[in-house]
NUPA-110880 format. One line per 2 residues: number of its first residue (from 1); their letters; for each residue x, y, z of N, C-alpha, C, O, CB. Coordinates in steps of 0.1 Angstrom, whole numbers, always signed. Glycine has a CB too. Layout:
! residues N
NUM	a	X/Y/Z/X/Y/Z/X/Y/Z/X/Y/Z/X/Y/Z; ...
//
This chain:
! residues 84
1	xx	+714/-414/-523/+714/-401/-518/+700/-396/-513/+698/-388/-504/+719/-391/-529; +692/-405/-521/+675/-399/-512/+674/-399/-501/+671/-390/-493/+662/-407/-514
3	xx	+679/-414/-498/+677/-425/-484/+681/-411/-473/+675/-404/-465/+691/-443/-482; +695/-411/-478/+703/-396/-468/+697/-385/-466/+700/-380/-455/+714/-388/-474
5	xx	+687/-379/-476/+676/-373/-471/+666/-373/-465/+660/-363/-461/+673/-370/-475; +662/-385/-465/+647/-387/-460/+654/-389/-444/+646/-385/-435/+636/-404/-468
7	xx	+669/-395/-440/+672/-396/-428/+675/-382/-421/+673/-380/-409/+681/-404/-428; +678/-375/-430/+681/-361/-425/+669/-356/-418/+667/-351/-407/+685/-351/-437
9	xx	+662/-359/-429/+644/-350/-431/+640/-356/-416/+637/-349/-406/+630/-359/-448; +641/-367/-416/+640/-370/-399/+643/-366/-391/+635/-362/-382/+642/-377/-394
11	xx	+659/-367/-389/+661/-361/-380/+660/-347/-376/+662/-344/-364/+669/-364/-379; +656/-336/-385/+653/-326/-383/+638/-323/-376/+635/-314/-368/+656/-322/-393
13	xx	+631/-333/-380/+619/-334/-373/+618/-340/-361/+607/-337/-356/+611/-340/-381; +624/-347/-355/+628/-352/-341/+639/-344/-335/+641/-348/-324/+633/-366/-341
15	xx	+645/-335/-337/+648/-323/-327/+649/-312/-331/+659/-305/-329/+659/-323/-320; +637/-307/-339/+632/-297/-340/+624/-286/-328/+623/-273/-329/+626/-301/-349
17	xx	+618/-295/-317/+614/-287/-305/+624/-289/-296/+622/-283/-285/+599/-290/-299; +630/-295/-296/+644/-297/-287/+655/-286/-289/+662/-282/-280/+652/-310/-291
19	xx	+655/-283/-302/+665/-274/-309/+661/-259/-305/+668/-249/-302/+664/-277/-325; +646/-258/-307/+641/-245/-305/+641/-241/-290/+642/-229/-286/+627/-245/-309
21	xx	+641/-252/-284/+641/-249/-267/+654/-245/-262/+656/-237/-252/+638/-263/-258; +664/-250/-269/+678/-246/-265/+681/-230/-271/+687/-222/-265/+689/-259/-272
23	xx	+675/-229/-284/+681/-220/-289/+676/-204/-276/+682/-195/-270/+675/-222/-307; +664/-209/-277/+656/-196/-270/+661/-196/-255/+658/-188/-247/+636/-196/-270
25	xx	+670/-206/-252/+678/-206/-236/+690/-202/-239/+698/-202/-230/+680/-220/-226; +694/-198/-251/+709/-192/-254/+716/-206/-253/+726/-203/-259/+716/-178/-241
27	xx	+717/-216/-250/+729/-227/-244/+728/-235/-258/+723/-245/-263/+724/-238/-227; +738/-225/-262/+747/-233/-273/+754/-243/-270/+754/-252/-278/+757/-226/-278
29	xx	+759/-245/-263/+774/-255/-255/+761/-269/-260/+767/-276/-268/+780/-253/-228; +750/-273/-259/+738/-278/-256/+735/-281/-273/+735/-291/-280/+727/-268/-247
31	xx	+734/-269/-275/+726/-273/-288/+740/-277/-298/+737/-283/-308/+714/-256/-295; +754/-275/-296/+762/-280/-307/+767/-294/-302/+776/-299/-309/+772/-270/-311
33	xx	+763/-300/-291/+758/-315/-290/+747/-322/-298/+748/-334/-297/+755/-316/-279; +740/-318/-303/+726/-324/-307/+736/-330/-321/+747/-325/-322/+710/-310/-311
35	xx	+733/-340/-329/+737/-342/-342/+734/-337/-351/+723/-336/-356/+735/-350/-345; +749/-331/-356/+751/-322/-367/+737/-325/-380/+735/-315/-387/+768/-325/-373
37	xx	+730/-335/-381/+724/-335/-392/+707/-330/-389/+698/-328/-396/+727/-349/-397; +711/-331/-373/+693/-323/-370/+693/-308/-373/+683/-301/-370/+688/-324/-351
39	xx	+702/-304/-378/+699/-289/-382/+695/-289/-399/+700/-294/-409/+713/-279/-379; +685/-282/-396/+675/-281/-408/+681/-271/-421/+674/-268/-431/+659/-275/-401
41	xx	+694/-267/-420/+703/-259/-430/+708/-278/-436/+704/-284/-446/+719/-244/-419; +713/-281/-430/+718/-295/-437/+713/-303/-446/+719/-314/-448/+719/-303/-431
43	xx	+701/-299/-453/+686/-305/-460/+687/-299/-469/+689/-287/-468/+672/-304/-455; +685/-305/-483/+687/-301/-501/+683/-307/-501/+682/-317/-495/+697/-299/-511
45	xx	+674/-298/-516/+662/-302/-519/+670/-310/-531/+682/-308/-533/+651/-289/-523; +663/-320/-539/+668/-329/-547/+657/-332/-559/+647/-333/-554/+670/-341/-539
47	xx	+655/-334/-570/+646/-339/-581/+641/-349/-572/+647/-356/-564/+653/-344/-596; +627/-348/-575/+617/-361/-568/+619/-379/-575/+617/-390/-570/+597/-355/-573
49	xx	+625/-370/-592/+628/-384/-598/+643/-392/-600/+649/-403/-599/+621/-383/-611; +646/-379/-605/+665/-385/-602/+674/-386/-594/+684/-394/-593/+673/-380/-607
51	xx	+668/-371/-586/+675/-376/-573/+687/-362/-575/+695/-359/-566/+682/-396/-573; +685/-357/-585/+701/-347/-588/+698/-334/-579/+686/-331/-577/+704/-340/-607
53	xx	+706/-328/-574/+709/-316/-564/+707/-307/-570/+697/-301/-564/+720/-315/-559; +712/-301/-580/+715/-289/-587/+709/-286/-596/+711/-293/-606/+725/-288/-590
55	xx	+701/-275/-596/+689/-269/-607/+678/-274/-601/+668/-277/-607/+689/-274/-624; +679/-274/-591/+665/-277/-585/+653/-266/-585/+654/-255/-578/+667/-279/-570
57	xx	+637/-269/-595/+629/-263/-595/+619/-266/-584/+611/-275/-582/+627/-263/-606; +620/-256/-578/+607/-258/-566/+598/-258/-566/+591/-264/-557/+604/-254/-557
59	xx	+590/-249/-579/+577/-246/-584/+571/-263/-587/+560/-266/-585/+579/-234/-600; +583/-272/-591/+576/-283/-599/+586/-297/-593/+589/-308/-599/+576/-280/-618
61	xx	+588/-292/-581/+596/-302/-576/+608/-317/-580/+611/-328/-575/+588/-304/-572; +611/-310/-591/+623/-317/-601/+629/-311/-608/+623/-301/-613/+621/-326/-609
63	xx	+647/-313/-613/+650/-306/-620/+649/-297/-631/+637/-295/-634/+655/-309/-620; +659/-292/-640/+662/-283/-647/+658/-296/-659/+649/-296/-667/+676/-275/-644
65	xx	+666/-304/-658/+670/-312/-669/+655/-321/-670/+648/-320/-680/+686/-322/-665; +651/-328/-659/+642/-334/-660/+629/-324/-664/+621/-329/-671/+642/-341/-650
67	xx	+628/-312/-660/+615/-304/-665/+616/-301/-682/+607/-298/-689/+614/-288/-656; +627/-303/-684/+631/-298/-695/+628/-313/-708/+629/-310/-720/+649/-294/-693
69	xx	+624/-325/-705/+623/-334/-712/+610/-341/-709/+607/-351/-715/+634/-341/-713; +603/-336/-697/+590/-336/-696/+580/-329/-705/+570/-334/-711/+589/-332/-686
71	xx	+586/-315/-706/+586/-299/-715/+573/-309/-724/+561/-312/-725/+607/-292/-726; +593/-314/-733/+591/-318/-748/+584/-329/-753/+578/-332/-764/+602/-320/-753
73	xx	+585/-336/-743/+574/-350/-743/+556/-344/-739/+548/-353/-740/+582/-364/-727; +553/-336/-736/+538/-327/-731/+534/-335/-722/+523/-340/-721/+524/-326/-742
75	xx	+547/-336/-711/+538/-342/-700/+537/-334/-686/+536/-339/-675/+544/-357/-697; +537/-322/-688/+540/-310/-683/+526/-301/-686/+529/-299/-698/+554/-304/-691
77	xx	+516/-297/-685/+503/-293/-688/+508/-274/-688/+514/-267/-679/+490/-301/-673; +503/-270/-699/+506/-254/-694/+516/-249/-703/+515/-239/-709/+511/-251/-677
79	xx	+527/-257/-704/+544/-255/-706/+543/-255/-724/+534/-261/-730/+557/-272/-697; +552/-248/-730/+550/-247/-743/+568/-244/-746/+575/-235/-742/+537/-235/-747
81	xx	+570/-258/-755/+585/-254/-760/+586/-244/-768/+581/-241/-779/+591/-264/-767; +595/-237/-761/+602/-221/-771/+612/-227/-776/+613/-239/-778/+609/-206/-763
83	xx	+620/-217/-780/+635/-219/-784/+646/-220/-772/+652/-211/-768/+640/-206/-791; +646/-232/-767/+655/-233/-755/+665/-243/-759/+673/-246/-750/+647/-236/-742
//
């Protein structure tokens, strides 16, 4: 599932001024030719280490679960286990 991103992540970046050129000419007919995955809405963010979708912290670029056992292990600088 990374790989799928990093290809995404690409292609968004290779018709990204292509995309913008069309958009600001109105010619949709144009721009919903381009491949569906060069639109930059199609891109989720993912844990850096597991790779999981959901609970994604952006502040620290990995999940819920993984920040959460980083936490407890002190490999997290700053972070202090409460009652969670």
């Amino acid at each position: 599932m990374k790989a799928r991103e990093v290809k995404r992540q690409q292609l968004v970046d290779q018709y990204a001024e292509k995309r913008a050129k069309l958009k600001a000419a109105g010619d949709y007919v144009a721009l919903s030719r381009l491949p569906r995955n060069s639109n930059p809405v199609r891109i989720h963010n993912r844990c850096s280490l597991t790779g999981r979708p959901k609970g994604y912290m952006r502040q620290f670029g990995i999940s819920r679960i993984t920040f959460r056992e980083m936490a407890s292990k002190g490999l997290i600088p700053g972070i202090k286990k409460a009652s969670w």
